[in-house]
C-alpha positions, 0 to 999 in steps of 0.5 A, spaced: 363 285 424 368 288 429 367 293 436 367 300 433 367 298 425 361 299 421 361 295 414 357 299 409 355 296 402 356 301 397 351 306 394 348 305 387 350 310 383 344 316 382 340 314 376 342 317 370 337 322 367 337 325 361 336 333 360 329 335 361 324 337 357 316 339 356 312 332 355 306 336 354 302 341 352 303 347 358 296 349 360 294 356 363 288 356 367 285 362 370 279 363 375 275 369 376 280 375 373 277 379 369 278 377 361 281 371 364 277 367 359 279 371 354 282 367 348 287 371 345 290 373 353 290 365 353 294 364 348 299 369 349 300 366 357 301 360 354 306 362 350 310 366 354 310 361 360 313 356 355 317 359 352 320 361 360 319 354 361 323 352 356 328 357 357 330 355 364 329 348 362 335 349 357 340 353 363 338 347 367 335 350 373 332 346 380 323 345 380 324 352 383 327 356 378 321 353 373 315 355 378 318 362 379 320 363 371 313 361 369 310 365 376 313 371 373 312 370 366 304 369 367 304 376 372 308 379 366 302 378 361 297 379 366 299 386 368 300 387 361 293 386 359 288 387 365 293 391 370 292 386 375 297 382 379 293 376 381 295 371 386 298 365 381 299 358 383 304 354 378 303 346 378 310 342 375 308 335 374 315 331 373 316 324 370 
């Protein structure tokens, strides 16, 4: 190389990722709230977080966005059912 030069190989091209989706069944699990295991609250959180997940998945936002979605969809659903705004804790696994 010469003084003051630099030689820089070229970068590799970002890996191309296909749109993203949900792989699994969305699991909503709660801990010392009151009807929390409630069957019929379970389902309804489930479905509702989903269905934000899916939402947001489809707009194509960040792993933010898809905490934040699934965060305010569960509060929505447990402020509806038990008036109660728990601490909500969202886990996103991504492969």
């Amino acid at each position: 190389s010469f003084p003051g030069r630099w030689i820089v190989p070229p970068t590799p091209p970002p890996a191309r990722r296909g749109p993203r989706r949900i792989v699994g069944n969305v699991q909503v699990e709660m801990h010392g709230i009151t009807s929390g295991e409630d069957y019929l609250m379970q389902e309804d959180a489930t479905s509702r977080v989903t269905k934000k997940l899916n939402e947001a998945l489809r707009d194509n936002k960040p792993t933010k966005e898809l905490k934040k979605a699934a965060r305010n969809a569960l509060l929505d659903v447990l402020w509806r059912n038990i008036k109660q705004r728990p601490m909500v804790i969202v886990n996103i696994l991504e492969v």
